[in-house]
Structure formats: structure tokens, C-alpha cells
N, C-alpha and C positions, 0 to 999 in steps of 0.2 A: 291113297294119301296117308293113312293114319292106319297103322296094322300092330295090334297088341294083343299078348298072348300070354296066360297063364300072369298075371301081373299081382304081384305078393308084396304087401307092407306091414313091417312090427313096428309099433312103439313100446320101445322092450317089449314085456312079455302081453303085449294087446296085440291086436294081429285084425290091422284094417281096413287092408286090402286081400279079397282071400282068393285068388286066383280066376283074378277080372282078364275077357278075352272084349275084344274090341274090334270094329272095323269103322272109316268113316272113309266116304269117298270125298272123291277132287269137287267143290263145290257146292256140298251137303252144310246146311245150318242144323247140325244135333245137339237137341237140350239134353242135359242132366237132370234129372231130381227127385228128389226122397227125402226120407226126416234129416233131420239132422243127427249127426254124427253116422250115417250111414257110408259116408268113407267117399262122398262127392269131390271135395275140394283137394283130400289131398290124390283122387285119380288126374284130376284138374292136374297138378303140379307137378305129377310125373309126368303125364303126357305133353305139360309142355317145359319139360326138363329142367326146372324148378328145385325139384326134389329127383330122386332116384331111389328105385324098387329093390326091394330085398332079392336075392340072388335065388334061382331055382333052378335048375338045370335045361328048361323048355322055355322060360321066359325069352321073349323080343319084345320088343318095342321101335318098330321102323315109322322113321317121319319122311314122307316124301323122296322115297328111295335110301334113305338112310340110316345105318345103324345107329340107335343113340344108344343104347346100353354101351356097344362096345368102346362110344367113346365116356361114357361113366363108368369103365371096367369094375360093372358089381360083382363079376367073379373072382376077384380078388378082394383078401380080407384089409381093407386099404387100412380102417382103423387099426385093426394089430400090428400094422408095419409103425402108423404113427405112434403106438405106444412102446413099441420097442425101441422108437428111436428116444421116447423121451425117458424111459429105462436108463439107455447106454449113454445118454447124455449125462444124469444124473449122478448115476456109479462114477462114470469118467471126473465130473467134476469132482465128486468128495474124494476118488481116489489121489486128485491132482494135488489138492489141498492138503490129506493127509502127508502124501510125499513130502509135500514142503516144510510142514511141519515138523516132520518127523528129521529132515535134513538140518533144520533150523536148529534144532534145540537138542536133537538125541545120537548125532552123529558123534565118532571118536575122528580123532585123527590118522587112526588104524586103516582105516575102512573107508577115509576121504576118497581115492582115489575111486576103491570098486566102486561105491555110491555114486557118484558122480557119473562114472559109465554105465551103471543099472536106470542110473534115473533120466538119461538121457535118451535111453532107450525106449524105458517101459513110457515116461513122458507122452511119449506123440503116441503110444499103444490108442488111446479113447478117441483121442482127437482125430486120429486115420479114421478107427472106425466109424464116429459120427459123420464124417464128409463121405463114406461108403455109403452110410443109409442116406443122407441128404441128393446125392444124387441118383440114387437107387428108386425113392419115394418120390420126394416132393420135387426135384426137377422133371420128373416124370409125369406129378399129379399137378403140377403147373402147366406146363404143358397140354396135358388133355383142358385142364379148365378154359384155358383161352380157347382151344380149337370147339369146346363145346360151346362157349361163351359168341364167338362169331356165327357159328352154325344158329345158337338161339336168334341173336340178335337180326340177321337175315331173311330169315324163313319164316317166325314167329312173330306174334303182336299178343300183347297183355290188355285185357281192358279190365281192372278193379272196380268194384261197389266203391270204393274212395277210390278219386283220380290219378291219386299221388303226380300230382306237377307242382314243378317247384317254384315256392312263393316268391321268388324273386327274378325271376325270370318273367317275359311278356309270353302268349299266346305263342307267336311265331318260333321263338325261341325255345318253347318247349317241345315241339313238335319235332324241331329241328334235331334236339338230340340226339337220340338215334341214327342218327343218318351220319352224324360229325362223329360217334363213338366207331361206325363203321368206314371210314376216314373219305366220305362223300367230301366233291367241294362247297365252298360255300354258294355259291351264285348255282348252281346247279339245286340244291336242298329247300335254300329259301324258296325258290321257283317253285317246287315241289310241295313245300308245305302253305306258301297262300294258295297254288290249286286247292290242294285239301282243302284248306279253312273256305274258301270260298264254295265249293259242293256244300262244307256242311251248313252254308248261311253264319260264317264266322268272317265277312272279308273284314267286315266293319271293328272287329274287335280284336286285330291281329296282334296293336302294341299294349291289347291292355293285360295286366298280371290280376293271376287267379281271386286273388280278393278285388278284384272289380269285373267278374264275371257270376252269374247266376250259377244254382248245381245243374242247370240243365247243358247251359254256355261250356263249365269247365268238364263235364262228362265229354263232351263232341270235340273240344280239344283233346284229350285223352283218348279218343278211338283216333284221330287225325294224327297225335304221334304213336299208337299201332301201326297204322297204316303206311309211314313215309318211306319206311325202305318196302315197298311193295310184298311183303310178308306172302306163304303159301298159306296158312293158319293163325285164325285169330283165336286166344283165348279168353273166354271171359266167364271172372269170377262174381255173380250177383250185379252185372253190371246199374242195373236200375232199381237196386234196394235200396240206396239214396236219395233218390228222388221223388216229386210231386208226379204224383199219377199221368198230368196232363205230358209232362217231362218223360213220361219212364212210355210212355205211347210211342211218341215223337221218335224217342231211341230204338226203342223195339221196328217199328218198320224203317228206320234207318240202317240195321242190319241187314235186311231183307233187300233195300235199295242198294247198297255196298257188295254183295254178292253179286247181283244185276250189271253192276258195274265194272266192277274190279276181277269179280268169279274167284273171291279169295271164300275159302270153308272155315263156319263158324262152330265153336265148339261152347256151349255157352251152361253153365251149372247156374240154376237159378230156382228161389222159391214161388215166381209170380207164374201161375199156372198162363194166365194169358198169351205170356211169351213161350212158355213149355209147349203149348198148345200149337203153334204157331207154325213150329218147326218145320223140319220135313220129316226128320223123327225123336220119338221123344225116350230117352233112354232112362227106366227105373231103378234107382240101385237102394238096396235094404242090407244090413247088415255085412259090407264090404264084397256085395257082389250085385251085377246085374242082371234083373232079375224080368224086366223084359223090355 
């Protein structure tokens, strides 16, 4: 299901990933956890392509049969391309500007003609090449985003210590978003997500919005829009660090029910040993590696 290798991260010159190898099968609930700053959240966020790993020559990282590095091409230096284009932009424009100046006010009449053919020429010289790198780069780094962007949103489920659902929106409606981002119909999505809310003991509160639910209510809506486009891997960051103990229980074996049911595999980074404990296995990371 989840196969990573050799997995490297810098924050500049910090280095917090130091060549994390990983395996997690089709169906397995594995915890994360360690102190903090032990490089938990951000393995979290590459593995569920979030973020993306510093470049090493043996690094992979395959989700479910699939390359994700090669659609995050970290073997190319993507930042040097974008700073060169915004180099050849910059030059091009003060070169354009000066032309004009320099036409405007220090031309003879001598020399009207040549000028007029040099600057006509040299003119589109910057301009050609920024439309070179623009489609060279960013129609290219477009491109991947969306195709990595659908692949996330497909295969993937995010569950945060904050719900993040949106305050204006009902229950149903939140849920539903993902499924509409992934151009699901509607009468097909809603169907799909009152099942959810109904498994999770949510039928009753499907029109109401996040400020008229409990943190226990708005957490299980948030695992309910993980789930709607029936995802291979859920991730979850401290999922029950927000909640009242009796609350963060109820979640914890509702992961364990959700597996049972679904047979989707949980990947879950958390400080509550209870839930670590739980697992089927519990993975230690200290100092940006796994250590057992």
C-alpha cells in the first residue's frame, strides 16, 4: 500500500527527515509517535503528498501502486527554474524600459531609422524568452499539480486535530465537498454522505453548521468528508488532541470500526499513547528517523 525509502527533508540547513524507510500495508492502522519536533508531522505530509522530500538518488515513495515523487519531479531543481524565470523577467523588463527611454529622449535623427529596426528586434528578445521558460516550467508544474491534486484527492483522506470545515456551510455540505471537487454528481454525493453521517450517529444533525455542533459532532463530520470519495488511506494528524477525553475514546474506536467496514488503512501521528497503543503497529521516530 505505502512503500518509502530512503525519505530526506531540509529546512534549509536543518535536516528533519534523515532517511526514513517505511512500509504500511492494505488495511493496517499504524501510529506515529515521538517527542516533538522528532520530524512526525512533516513524514505525515509527505506521505500523504502535502509536502514533498528533498531529492536523493534512491528515494521512492509509492502510494498504492503509484509513483508520487515522479509526479512531484524532486529530481529537478524546480526552484532554480522559477528563479531564473523571475531573473529573465526582471532584466527584460528594465531592459524594455531603458530602450524606451533611451529612444524617447537620446535618439538623433541620424540613427532614427537603425533604432527603430534594432529596437524592434531586440524588443520581443525578453519577452520570447520569458513565454520559453513560462511554458517550459510552470505549464509543466501546472500540470503535474492538478494530476497530483486529483490523485490526492481520490485515494487520500486528511483527518486534523482542528476540523477545518467550513463555517458556513451545513454538515452535509461539508462532507460533500470533496466529491464535487472531484466532479461527482450531486444526487449521487448527497446519498453518499447522509450514509456517512448516519454510520457516524450524525443523521440528526446533517443541516446544522459547525457552530452548532459539539468538538466531538464536528471531528466525525471531518472523518465523514475523508471518507466520501472512498479514499485507499486516511491521514491523520493528532486527530483527538482537541477533544474531551470521553470524545477522543469514541473517535479512537471509531477508527478501528471504519477499517472493519470500509478496510481503508490508517496512518495516524498522535501524542495519546492510548490510541498509539491501540494500533496494530506503533511506529517510534526520534530525531528524523524511525527508530522502531
Amino acid at each position: 500500500m505505502i512503500h518509502a525509502k530512503n525519505i530526506h527533508k531540509f529546512y534549509d540547513k536543518l535536516e528533519v527527515l534523515k532517511g526514513v524507510d517505511l512500509h504500511i500495508k492494505k488495511g493496517e492502522i499504524v501510529s506515529i509517535v515521538g517527542a516533538s519536533g522528532a520530524g512526525k508531522t512533516t513524514l505525515l505530509q509527505i506521505l500523504g503528498t502535502l509536502d514533498k522530500p528533498d531529492y536523493a538518488p534512491d528515494s521512492s515513495l509509492t502510494i498504492n501502486g503509484k509513483n508520487v515523487l515522479e509526479l512531484q519531479d524532486i529530481k529537478n531543481d524546480n526552484s532554480r527554474e522559477e528563479k531564473t524565470f523571475k531573473i529573465i523577467t526582471w532584466t527584460g523588463s528594465v531592459y524594455i524600459v531603458l530602450l524606451a527611454i533611451y529612444l524617447l529622449f537620446f535618439r538623433t535623427k541620424i540613427f532614427d531609422d537603425t533604432l527603430r529596426l534594432v529596437a524592434s528586434i531586440t524588443l520581443f528578445l525578453p519577452i520570447i524568452t520569458m513565454l520559453f521558460y513560462y511554458n517550459r516550467y510552470f505549464k509543466k508544474k501546472s500540470k503535474q499539480d492538478r494530476i497530483l491534486s486529483d490523485f490526492r484527492n481520490l485515494n487520500l483522506g486528511f483527518i486534523f486535530q482542528f476540523h477545518q470545515l467550513l463555517p458556513e456551510f451545513t454538515a452535509l455540505e461539508n462532507v460533500c465537498i470533496p466529491a464535487y471537487i472531484a466532479g461527482k454528481k450531486t444526487s449521487e454525493t448527497e446519498a453518499e454522505a447522509k450514509k456517512l453521517l448516519h454510520f457516524l450517529g450524525l443523521s440528526h444533525r446533517i443541516n446544522h453548521k459547525p457552530s452548532e455542533l459539539s468538538g466531538g459532532e464536528q471531528q466525525r463530520v471531518a472523518v465523514a468528508r475523508a471518507l466520501i470519495n472512498k479514499p485507499d488511506v486516511i491521514f491523520a494528524d493528532e486527530p483527538s488532541g482537541n477533544l474531551d477525553t470521553h470524545s477522543a475514546e469514541n473517535l479512537h474506536q471509531l477508527f478501528f470500526q471504519l477499517r472493519d467496514e470500509f478496510g481503508q488503512t490508517f496512518v495516524i501521528v498522535t501524542h495519546n499513547e492510548e490510541l498509539a497503543n491501540m494500533a496494530d503497529r506503533k511506529l517510534v521516530m526520534s530525531d528524523g528517523q524511525i527508530i522502531s
